[in-house]
VMD Tcl script that draws the C-alpha trace (Angstrom):
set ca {
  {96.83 117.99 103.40}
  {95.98 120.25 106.25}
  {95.30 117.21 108.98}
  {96.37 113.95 109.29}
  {93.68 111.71 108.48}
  {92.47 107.78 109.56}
  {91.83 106.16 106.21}
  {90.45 103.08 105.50}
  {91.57 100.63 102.48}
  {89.73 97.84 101.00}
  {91.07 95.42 98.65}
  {89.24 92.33 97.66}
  {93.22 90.32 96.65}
  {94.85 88.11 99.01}
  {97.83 90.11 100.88}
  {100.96 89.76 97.83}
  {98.56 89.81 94.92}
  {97.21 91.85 92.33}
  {95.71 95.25 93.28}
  {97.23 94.75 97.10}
  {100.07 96.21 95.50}
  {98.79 99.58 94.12}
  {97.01 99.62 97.62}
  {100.06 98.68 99.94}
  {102.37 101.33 98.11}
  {99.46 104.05 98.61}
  {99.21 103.09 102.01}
  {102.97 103.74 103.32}
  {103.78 106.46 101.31}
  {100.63 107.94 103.10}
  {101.46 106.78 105.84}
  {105.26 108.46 105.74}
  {102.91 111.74 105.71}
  {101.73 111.56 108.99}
  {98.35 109.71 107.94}
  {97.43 106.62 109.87}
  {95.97 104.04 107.26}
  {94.55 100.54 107.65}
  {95.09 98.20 104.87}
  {91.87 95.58 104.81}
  {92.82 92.66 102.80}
  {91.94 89.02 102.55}
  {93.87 86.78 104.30}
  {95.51 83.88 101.59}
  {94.44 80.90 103.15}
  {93.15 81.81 106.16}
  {88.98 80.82 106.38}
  {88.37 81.74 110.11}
  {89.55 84.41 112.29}
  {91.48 87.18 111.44}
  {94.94 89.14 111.64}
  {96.68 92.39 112.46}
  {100.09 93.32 111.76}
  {101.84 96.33 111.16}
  {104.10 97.02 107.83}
  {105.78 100.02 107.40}
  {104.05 102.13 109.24}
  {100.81 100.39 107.94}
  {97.92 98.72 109.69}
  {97.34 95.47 107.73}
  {93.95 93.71 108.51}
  {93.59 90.09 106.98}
  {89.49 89.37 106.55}
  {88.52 85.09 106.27}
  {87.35 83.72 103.03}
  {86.12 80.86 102.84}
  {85.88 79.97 99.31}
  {88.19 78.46 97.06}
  {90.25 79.10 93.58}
  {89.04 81.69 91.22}
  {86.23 82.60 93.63}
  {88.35 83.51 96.65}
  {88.23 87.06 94.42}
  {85.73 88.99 96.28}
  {82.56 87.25 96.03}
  {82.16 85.57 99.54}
  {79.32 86.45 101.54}
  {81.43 85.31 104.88}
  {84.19 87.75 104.02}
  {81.84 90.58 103.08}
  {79.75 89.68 106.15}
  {82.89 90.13 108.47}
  {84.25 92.64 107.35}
  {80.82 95.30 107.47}
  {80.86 93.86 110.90}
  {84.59 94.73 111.57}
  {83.56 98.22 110.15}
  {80.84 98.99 111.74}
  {83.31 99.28 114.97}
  {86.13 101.17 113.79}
  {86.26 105.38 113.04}
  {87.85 106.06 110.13}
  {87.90 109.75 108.42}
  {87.72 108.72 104.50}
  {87.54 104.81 102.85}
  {89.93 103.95 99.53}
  {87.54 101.55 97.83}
  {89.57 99.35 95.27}
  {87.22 98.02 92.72}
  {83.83 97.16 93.43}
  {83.41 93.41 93.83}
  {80.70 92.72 97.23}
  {83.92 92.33 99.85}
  {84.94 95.94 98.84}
  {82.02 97.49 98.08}
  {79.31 96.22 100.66}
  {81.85 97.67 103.51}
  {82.50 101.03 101.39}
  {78.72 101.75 101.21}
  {78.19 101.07 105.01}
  {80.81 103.42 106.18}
  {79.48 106.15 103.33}
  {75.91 105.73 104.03}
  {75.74 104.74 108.17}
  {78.91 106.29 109.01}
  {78.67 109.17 106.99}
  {82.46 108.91 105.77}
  {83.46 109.94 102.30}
  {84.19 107.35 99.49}
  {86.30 107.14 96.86}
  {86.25 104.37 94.59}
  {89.59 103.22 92.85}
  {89.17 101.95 89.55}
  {92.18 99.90 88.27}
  {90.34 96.73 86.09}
  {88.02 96.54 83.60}
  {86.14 93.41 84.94}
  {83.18 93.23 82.92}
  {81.28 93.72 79.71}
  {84.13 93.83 76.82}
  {86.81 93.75 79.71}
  {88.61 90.91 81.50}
  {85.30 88.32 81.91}
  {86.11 88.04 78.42}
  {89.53 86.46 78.80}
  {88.19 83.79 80.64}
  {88.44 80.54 78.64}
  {85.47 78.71 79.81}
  {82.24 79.65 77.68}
  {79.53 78.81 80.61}
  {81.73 80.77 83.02}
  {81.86 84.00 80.78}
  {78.18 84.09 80.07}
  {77.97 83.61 84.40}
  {80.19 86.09 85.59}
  {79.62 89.00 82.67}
  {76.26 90.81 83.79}
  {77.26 89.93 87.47}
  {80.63 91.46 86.88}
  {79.08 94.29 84.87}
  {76.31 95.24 87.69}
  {78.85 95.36 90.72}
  {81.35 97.56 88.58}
  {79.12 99.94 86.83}
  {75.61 100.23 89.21}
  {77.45 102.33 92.08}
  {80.28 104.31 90.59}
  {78.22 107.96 90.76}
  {77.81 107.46 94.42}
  {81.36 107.94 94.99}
  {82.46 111.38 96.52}
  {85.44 111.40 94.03}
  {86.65 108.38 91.98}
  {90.38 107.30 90.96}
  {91.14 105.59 87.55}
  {93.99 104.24 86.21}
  {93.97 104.77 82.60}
  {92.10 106.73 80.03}
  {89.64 103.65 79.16}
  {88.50 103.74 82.35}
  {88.22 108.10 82.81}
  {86.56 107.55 79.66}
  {84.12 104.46 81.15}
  {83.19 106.60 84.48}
  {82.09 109.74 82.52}
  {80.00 107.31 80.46}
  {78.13 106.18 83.49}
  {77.88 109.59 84.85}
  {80.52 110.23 87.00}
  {80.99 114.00 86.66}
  {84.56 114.35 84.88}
  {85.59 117.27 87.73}
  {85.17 114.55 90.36}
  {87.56 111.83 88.17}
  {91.55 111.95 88.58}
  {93.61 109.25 86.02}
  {96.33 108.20 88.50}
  {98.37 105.23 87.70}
  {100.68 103.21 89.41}
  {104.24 104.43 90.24}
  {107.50 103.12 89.82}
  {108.80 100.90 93.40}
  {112.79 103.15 93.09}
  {113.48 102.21 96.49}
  {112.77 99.03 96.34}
  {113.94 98.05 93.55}
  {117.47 99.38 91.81}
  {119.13 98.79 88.98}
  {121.68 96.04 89.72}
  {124.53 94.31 88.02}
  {123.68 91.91 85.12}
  {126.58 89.44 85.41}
  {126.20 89.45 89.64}
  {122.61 88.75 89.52}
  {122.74 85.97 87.20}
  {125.68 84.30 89.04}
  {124.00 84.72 92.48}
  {120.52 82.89 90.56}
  {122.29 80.50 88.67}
  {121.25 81.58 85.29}
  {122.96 80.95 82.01}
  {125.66 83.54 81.91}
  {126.05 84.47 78.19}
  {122.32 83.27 77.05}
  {119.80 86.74 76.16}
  {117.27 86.80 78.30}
  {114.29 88.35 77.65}
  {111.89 88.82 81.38}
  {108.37 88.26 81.96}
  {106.92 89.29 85.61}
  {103.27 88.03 87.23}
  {100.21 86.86 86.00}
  {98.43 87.15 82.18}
  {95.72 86.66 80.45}
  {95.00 83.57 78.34}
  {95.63 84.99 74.81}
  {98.34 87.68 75.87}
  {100.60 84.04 77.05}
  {99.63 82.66 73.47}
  {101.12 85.91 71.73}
  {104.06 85.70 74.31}
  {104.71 82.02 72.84}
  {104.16 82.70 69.80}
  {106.89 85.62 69.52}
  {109.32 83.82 71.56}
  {109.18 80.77 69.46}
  {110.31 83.03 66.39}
  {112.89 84.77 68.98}
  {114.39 81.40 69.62}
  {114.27 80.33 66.16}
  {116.26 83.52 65.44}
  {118.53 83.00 68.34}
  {118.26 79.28 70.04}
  {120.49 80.41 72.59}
  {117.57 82.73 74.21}
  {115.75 82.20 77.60}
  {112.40 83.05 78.81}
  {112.49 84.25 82.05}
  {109.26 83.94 84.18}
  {109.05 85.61 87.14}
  {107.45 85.53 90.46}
  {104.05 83.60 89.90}
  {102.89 83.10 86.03}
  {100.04 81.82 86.02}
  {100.03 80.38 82.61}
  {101.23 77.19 81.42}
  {103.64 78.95 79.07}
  {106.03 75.85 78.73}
  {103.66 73.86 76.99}
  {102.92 76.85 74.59}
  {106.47 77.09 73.26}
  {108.52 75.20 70.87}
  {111.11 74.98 72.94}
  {110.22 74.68 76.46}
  {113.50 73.71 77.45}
  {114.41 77.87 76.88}
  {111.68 78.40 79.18}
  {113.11 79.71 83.11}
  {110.74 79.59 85.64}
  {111.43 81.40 88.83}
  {108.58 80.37 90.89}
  {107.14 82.76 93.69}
  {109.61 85.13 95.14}
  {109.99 87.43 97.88}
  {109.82 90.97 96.94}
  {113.07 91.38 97.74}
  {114.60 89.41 95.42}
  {113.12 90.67 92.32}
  {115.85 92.69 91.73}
  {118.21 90.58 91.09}
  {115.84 88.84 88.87}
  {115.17 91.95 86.33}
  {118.88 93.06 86.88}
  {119.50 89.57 85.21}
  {117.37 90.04 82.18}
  {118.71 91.76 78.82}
  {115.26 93.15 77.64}
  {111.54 92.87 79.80}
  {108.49 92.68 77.75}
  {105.15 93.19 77.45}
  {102.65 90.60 74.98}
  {99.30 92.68 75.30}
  {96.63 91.75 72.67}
  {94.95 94.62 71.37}
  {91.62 93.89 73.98}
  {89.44 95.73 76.31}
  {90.79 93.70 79.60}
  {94.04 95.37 78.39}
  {92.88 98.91 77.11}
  {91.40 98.88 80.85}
  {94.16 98.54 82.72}
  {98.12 99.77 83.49}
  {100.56 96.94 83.93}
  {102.27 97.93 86.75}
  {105.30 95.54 85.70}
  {106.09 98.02 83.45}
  {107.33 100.29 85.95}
  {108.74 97.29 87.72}
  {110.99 97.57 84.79}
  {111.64 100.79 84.49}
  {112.60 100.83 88.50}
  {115.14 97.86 87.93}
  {116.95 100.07 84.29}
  {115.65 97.46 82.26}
  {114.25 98.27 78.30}
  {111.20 97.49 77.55}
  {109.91 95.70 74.51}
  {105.95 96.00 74.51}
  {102.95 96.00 72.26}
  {101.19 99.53 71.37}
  {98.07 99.05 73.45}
  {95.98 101.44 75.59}
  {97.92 103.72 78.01}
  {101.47 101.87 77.36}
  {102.86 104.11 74.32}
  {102.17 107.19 76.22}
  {105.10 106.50 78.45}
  {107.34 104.73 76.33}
  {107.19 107.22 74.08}
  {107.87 110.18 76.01}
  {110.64 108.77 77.46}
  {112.16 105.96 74.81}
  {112.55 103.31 77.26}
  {112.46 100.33 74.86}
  {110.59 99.60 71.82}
  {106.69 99.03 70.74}
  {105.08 97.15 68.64}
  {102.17 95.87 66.77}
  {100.42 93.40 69.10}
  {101.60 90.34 66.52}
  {103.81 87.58 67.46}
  {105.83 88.83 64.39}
  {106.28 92.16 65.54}
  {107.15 91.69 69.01}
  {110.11 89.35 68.27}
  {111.47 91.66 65.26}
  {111.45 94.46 67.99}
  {113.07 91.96 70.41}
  {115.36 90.99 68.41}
  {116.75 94.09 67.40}
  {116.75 95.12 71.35}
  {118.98 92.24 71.41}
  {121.33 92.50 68.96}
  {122.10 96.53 69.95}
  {123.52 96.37 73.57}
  {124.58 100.13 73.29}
  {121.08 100.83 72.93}
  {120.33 98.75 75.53}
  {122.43 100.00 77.85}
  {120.82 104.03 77.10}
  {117.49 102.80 77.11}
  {118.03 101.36 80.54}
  {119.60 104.18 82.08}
  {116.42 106.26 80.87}
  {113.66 104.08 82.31}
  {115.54 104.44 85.81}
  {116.06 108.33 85.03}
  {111.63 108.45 84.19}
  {110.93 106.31 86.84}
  {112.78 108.54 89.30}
  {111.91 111.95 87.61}
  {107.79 111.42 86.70}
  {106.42 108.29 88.43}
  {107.59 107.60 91.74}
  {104.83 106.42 94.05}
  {105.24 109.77 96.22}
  {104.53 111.88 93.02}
  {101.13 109.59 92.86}
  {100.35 109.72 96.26}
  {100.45 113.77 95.75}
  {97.41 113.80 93.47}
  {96.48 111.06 95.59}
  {96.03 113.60 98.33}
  {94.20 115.87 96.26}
  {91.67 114.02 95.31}
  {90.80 112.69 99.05}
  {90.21 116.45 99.69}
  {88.19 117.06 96.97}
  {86.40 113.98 98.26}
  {86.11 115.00 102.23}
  {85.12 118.70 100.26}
  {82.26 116.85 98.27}
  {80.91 114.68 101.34}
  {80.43 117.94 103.29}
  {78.93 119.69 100.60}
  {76.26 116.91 99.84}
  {75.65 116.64 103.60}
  {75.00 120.54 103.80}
  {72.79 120.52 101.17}
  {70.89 117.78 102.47}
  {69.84 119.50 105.75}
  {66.64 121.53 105.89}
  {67.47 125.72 105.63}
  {65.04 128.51 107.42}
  {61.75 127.30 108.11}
  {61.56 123.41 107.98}
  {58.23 123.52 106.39}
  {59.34 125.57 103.23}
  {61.90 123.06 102.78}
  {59.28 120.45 102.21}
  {60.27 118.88 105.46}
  {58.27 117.58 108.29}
  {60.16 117.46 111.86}
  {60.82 114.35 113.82}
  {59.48 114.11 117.30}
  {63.10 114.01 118.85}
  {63.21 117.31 116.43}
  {60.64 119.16 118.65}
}
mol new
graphics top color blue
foreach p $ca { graphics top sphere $p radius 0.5 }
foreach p [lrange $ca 0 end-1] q [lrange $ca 1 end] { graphics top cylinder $p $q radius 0.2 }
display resetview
């Protein structure tokens, strides 16, 4: 871009979870670029006060939440209160909204509409209607959260001066509500190849104490309900087929996959890790996978585990659903299937039994992820659509002032006008 700029992030995730990520990575690669950027997250326990720290070149601002469990997600009035307060005093030159849940979006709309800075809105989850609120197990809490969901992501999207999405679904979502398709860039996630690099198999699993001989198939972060059911299901064939297999859980899982499984003895639970060592952790792993069910929660998203993966030279075994086969494809990088337990673990099983292939298809998921989705290749069109954005916001702004005489224009002067 032509000047640096002082941009403004806003995540409703804790700091280390979820969407923080695609944020985070935006945020220093921007901020390698001369850009000075300000990270506004919520804090992951705290419920008073707040913190400032600096992270690679990054302002990170933790907001107080104070409510609890599911709903410390971007509903609390407290946090959304604070944090239009902490705007209203700073000067930023553009705000990076990242979904549109009230902590996010209340701020976003008071430094568009008082401020008069330009918005983009990031969309990276399909929350409501046919999307994730549908994954949720609990019948009463589906038929809560769905039109509430469904008003806070779809009611403000055309006020946006330019909008990010991360998958088709979603390009395909915004023009349906009337976001004009010139003012829409896809960009997904990118691939982490600095921080993480392919490492040695035998090492890692030495170093982490994992069976030495044993495949290991690797599963990072959190899922949905029914995608942890298919992920049973297929490894309980896998293991049946080869009893000397491991699941390998990484970082947190959220789901209670050991009492899904036949076997939960095979099942290898890492617990929450540092970034830094999850590395080591893929490097360990003969295959990663991804169990999507064929659902709108997962047409309207992009993992970004998968170019977790690819970062760390691991093959991929993962279901054909939404945006996923596009990359895999284009670069084989592992193996898709049908999203049935009996079609994931014949795929992952024949990963298994063909280390040669193994081996390739490794070596070209590192060669993609370095060649077509770093995160500084995203942050480029990342940079092009905050100055189609800043372009947009001055437009509308010019348009909306009165030309030659004031009374042609329909427009009757102020007092302070005279």
């Amino acid at each position: 871009m032509s000047r640096p700029l002082r941009i403004l992030m806003i995540v409703f995730n804790p700091v280390g979870k979820g969407t923080y990520w695609r944020a985070f990575h935006f945020a220093r690669h921007l901020a390698r670029r001369g850009h000075r950027v300000t990270l506004l997250a919520m804090a992951r326990t705290r419920r008073l006060g707040w913190a400032s720290r600096q992270e690679e070149g990054v302002t990170i601002v933790e907001s107080p939440d104070m409510l609890w469990g599911m709903l410390r997600s971007g509903w609390d009035v407290w946090d959304a209160l604070w944090r239009c307060a902490w705007c209203s005093r700073q000067d930023f030159d553009l705000v990076h909204a990242f979904e549109c849940r009230p902590t996010v979006l209340l701020p976003a709309l008071l430094m568009q509409k008082i401020r008069r800075v330009p918005l983009v809105l990031d969309w990276g989850d399909w929350f409501g209607r046919g999307g994730s609120v549908e994954e949720r197990q609990q019948p009463l809490v589906r038929a809560l959260l769905r039109p509430i969901e469904t008003f806070f992501e779809e009611r403000f999207r055309t006020q946006a001066d330019a909008s990010a999405v991360i998958c088709t679904t979603l390009r395909q979502k915004a023009e349906a509500l009337g976001v004009p398709p010139e003012r829409i860039a896809r960009i997904r996630d990118g691939a982490d190849t600095e921080g993480l690099r392919p490492l040695d198999r035998d090492a890692s699993r030495a170093a982490l104490g994992l069976p030495a001989h044993a495949p290991l198939l690797g599963f990072v972060g959190a899922i949905f309900w029914r995608d942890a059911q298919l992920m049973a299901q297929a490894f309980d064939r896998i293991h049946a087929a080869r009893p000397d297999a491991r699941l390998l859980l990484i970082g947190y899982v959220n789901m209670p996959i050991e009492q899904l499984v036949a076997a939960p003895q095979a099942v290898i639970r890492s617990g929450d890790l540092r970034y830094e060592a999850l590395a080591s952790h893929l490097a360990a792993c003969d295959l990663c996978w991804l169990p999507l069910c064929d659902s709108g929660a997962n047409r309207g998203r992009w993992p970004l585990k998968l170019f977790d993966y690819m970062a760390a030279g691991r093959p991929t075994v993962a279901t054909a659903v939404g945006d996923v086969p596009e990359v895999m494809q284009a670069h084989d990088i592992g193996a898709l299937a049908a999203p049935t337990p009996q079609a994931l673990a014949e795929a992952a099983l024949a990963l298994l039994a063909d280390p040669a292939r193994r081996a390739r298809q490794g070596q070209q998921a590192r060669r993609a992820a370095e060649g077509a989705y770093t995160w500084q290749q995203r942050t480029d069109e990342l940079e092009q659509i905050y100055a189609q954005a800043i372009a947009h916001h001055e437009q509308a702004r010019e348009g909306a002032r009165p030309h030659g005489r004031p009374e042609a224009a329909g427009y009757r002067p102020r007092r302070r006008d005279l």
